[in-house]
C-alpha positions as CSV (number, residue, x, y, z in Angstrom):
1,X,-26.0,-40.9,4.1
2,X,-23.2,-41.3,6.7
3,X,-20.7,-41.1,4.0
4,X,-22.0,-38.0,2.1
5,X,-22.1,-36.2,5.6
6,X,-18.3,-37.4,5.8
7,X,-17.4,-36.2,2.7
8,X,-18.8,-33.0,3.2
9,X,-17.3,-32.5,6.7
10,X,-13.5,-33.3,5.2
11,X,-14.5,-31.0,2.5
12,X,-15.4,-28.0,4.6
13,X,-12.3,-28.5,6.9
14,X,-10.1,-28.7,3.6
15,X,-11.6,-25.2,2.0
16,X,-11.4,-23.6,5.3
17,X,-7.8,-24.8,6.0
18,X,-5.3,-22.1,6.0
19,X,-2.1,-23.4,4.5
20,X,1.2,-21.2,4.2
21,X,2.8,-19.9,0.7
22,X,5.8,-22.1,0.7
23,X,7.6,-19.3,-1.6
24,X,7.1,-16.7,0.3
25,X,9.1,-15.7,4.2
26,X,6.8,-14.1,6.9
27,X,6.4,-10.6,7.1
28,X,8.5,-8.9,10.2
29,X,6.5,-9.1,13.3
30,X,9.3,-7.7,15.9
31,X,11.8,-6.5,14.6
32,X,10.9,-3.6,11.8
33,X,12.9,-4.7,8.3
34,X,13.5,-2.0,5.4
35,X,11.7,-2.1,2.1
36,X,14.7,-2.4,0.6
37,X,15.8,-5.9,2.4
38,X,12.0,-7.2,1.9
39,X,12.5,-6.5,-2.3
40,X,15.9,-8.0,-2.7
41,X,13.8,-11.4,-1.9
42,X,12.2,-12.5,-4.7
43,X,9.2,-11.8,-5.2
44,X,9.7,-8.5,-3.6
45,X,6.8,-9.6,-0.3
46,X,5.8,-11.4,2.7
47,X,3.1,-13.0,3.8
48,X,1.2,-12.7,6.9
49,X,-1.6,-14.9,7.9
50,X,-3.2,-15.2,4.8
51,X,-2.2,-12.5,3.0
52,X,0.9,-11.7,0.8
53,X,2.2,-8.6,0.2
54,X,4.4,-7.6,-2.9
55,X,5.4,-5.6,-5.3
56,X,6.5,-2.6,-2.9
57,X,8.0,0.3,-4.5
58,X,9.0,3.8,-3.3
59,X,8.7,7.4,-4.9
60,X,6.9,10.6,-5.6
61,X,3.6,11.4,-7.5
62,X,3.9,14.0,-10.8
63,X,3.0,18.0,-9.6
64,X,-0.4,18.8,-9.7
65,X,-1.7,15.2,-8.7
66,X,-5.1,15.2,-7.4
67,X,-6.2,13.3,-4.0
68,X,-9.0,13.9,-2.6
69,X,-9.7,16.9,-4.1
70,X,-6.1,17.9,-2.7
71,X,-3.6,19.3,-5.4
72,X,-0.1,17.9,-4.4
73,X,3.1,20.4,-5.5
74,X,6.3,19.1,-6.5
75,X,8.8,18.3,-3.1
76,X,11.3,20.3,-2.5
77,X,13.3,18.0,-0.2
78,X,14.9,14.7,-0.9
79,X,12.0,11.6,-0.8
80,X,12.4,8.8,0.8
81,X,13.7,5.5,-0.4
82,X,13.2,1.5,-0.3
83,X,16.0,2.4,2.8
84,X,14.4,4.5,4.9
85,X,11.1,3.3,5.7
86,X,10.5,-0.4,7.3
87,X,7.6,-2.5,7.6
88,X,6.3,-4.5,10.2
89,X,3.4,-7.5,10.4
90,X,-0.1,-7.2,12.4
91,X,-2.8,-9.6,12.6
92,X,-3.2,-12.7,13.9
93,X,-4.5,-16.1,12.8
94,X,-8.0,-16.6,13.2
95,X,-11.1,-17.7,13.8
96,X,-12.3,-15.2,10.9
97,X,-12.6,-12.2,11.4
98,X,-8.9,-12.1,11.2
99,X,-7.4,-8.4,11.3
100,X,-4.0,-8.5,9.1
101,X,-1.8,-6.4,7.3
102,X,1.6,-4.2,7.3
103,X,2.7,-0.7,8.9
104,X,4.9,1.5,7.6
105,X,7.5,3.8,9.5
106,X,10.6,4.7,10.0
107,X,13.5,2.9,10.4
108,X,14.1,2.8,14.6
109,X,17.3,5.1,15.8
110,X,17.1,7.0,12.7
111,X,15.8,10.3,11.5
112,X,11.8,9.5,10.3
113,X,11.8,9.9,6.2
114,X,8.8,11.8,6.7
115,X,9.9,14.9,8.2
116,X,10.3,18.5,7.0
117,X,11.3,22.0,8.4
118,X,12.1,25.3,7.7
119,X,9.9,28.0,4.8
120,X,8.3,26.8,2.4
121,X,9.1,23.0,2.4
122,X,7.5,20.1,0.5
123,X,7.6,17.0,1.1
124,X,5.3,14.0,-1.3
125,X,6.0,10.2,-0.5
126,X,4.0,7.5,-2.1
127,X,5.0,3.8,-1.7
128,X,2.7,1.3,-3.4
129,X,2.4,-2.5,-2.9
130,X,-0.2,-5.4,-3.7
131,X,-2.0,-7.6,-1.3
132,X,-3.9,-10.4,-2.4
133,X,-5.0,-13.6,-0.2
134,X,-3.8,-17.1,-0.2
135,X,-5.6,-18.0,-3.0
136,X,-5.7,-22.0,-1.2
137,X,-7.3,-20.2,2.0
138,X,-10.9,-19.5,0.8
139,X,-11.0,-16.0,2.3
140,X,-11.3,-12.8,1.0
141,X,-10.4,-9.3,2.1
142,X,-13.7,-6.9,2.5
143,X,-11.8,-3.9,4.8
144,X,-8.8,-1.4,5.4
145,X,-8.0,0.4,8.4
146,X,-5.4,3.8,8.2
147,X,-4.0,5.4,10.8
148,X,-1.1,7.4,12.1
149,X,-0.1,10.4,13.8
150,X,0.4,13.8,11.9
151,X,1.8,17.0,13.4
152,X,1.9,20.5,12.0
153,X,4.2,22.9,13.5
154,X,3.6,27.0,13.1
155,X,1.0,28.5,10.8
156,X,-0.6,26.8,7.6
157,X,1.1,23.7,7.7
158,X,-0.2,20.5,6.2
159,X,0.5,16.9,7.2
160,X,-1.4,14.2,5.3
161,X,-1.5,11.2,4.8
162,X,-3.6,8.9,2.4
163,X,-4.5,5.9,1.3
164,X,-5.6,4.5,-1.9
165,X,-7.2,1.1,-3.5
166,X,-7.3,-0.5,-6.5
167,X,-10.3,-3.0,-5.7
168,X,-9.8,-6.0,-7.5
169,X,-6.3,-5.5,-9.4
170,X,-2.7,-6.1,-9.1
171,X,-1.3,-3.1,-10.4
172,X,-2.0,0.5,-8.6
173,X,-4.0,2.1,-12.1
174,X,-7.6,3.1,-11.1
175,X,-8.3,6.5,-10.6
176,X,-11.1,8.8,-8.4
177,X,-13.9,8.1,-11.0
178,X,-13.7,4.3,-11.4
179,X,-15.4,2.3,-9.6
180,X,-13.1,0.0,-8.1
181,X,-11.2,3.2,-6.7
182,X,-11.3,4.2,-2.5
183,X,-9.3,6.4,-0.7
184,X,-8.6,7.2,3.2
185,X,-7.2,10.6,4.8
186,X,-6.0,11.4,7.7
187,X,-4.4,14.4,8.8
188,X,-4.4,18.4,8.9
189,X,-4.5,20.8,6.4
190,X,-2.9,24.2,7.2
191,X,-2.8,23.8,10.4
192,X,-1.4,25.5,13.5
193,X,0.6,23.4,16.6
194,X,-1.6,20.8,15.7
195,X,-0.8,17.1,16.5
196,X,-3.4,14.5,15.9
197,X,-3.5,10.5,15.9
198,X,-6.6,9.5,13.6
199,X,-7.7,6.6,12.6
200,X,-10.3,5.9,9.5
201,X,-11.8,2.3,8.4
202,X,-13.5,1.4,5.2
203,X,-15.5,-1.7,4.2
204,X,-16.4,-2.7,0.6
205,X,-17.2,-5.5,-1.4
206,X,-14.9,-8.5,-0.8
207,X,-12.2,-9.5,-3.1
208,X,-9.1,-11.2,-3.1
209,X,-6.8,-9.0,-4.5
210,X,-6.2,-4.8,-3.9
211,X,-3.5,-3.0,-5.1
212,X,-2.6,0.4,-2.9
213,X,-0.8,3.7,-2.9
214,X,0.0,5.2,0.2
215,X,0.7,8.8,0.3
216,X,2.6,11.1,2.7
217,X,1.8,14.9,1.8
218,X,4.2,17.4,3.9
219,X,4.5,21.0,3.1
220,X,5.2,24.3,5.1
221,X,4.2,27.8,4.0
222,X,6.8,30.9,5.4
223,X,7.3,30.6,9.0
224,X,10.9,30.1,9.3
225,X,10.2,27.7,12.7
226,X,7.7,25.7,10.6
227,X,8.1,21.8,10.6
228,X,6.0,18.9,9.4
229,X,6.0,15.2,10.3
230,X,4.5,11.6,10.0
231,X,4.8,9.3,12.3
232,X,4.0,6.4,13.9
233,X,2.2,5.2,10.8
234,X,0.8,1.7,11.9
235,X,-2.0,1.4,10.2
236,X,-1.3,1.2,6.4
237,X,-3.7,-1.7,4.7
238,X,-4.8,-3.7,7.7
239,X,-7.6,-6.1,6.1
240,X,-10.4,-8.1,7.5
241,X,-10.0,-11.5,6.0
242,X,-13.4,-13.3,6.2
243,X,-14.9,-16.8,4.4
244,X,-16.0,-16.7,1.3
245,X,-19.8,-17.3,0.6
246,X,-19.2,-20.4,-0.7
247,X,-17.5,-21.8,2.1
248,X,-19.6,-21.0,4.7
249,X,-22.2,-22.2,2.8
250,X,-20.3,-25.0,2.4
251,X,-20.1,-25.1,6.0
252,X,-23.3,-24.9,6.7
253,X,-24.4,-28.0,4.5
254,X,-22.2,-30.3,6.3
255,X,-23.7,-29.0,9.6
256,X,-26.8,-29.5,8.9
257,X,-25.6,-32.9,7.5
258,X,-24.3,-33.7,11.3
259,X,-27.5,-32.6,13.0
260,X,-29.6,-34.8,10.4
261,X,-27.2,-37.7,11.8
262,X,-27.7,-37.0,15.2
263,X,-31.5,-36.9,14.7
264,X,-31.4,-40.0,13.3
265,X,-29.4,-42.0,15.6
266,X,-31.6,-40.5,18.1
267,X,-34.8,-41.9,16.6
C-alpha cells in the first residue's frame, strides 16, 4: 500500500510539473519587442508560463468582411506592419488559476499604428497568432480576456476593436456559424468625443490549443477635425490556464491515498 501511494504521489507531482519549452525564448515582460524581431526567431513565438505563442502575422481583412454583424470597408490609410506594433508578456506562474497571455501596442516613442485623422479615413488591422499550452504541463486554456482603450474624435466616428477564436485549431479558419468560433468587442461605433477603456471576458470549454485574429476597425465619416485611435491595448488573448480533469483527478487519488496512510498508522 505504501508503495502504490508513493507512486501515485510522484506521479501527480510529475503531471502537474510545469517544465519550460527548451526551443522556444520567453515572451518580453519589460521591455515591449516588435512582431517583427519575435518572427525572425524561429518558430516565429514565445512562450510565457505555459503557453507559447506563434505564428504572428500582420495585415488587413478583404472589403466587406463581416464581424459581429459589422461590415468592415476597405482602409484608406497605410496598415500597420510586423514593425510597428510590439508585444509584451502577462501572467504569472501559478498555483492554477494562472492568468497568461500577450498585449499588443505600439511601439513606445513612436507614432501608435492605430491611429487615423482627417474625412473620411479607414483604417482595418488584423494580426493573428496561435496559442496552445505546454503540451508536458497538463493544463488547459478555458478563458480570454480583451481590453483596450478606444477614442472617437468628432461626429460618427468608429473605433473598434475585436477579438476572435478558433477553439481547438492551429490555423485562424472558423467562421461566425461554427461552432468552435467566439468573438469579443470593445469599442464605439459612430461615436462623438467619446473615449472609453473596456474590458470584456469569455469562458468556454477548455482546450489546449486556439488560434486568434485580432482586429482594429478605425474609420471617420466627413468632419475635417475627425480622428480615431487604439490604444493601450493590453488585453489581447490573456488565458486562464487551469488542470486538466485528469490531473486533478489524479490528484485527488493520491490524496486520498495519504489520508488512508495516515489513518492507518494512526490505528
Amino acid at each position: 500500500m505504501k508503495n502504490l501511494v508513493k507512486a501515485g504521489l510522484i506521479l501527480a507531482a510529475w503531471v502537474t510539473g510545469t517544465p519550460a519549452w527548451a526551443s522556444f525564448s520567453n515572451c518580453p515582460t519589460v521591455t515591449p519587442v516588435t512582431l517583427a524581431v519575435i518572427n525572425s526567431n524561429v518558430p516565429a513565438g514565445c512562450q510565457q508560463i505555459d503557453v507559447q505563442f506563434t505564428n504572428f502575422a500582420v495585415g488587413t481583412l478583404a472589403p466587406g468582411t463581416v464581424i459581429d454583424g459589422l461590415t468592415l470597408p476597405a482602409s484608406t490609410v497605410t496598415i500597420p506592419t510586423a514593425s510597428d506594433i510590439t508585444l509584451l508578456a502577462q501572467g504569472t506562474a501559478g498555483p492554477p488559476p494562472s492568468n497568461v497571455g500577450v498585449s499588443l501596442n505600439d511601439p513606445a516613442g513612436s507614432t501608435n499604428p492605430w491611429f487615423i485623422s482627417g474625412k473620411n479615413q479607414v483604417l482595418v488591422s488584423t494580426t493573428t497568432y496561435t496559442a496552445q499550452v505546454d503540451p508536458s504541463s497538463a493544463y488547459l486554456l478555458n478563458q480570454i480576456s480583451l481590453s483596450g482603450t478606444v477614442t472617437s474624435h468628432a461626429n460618427q466616428t468608429t473605433s473598434v476593436v475585436f477579438e476572435e477564436v478558433c477553439l481547438g485549431v492551429a490555423t485562424f479558419n472558423c467562421t461566425s456559424s461554427d461552432p468552435n468560433y467566439l468573438v469579443l468587442r470593445i469599442g464605439v461605433i459612430q461615436g462623438n468625443n467619446i473615449s472609453l477603456t473596456q474590458t470584456v471576458n469569455a469562458s468556454f470549454l477548455a482546450t489546449n490549443l486556439l488560434a486568434i485574429r485580432d482586429t482594429v476597425f478605425l474609420q471617420t465619416m466627413n468632419g475635417q477635425g475627425s480622428d480615431a485611435t487604439a490604444s493601450q491595448v493590453t488585453g489581447f488573448a490573456p488565458t486562464q490556464v487551469i488542470p486538466e480533469p485528469s490531473t486533478s483527478i489524479l490528484l485527488g487519488t493520491a490524496l486520498a491515498g495519504l489520508g488512508f496512510l495516515r489513518y492507518r498508522r494512526k490505528k
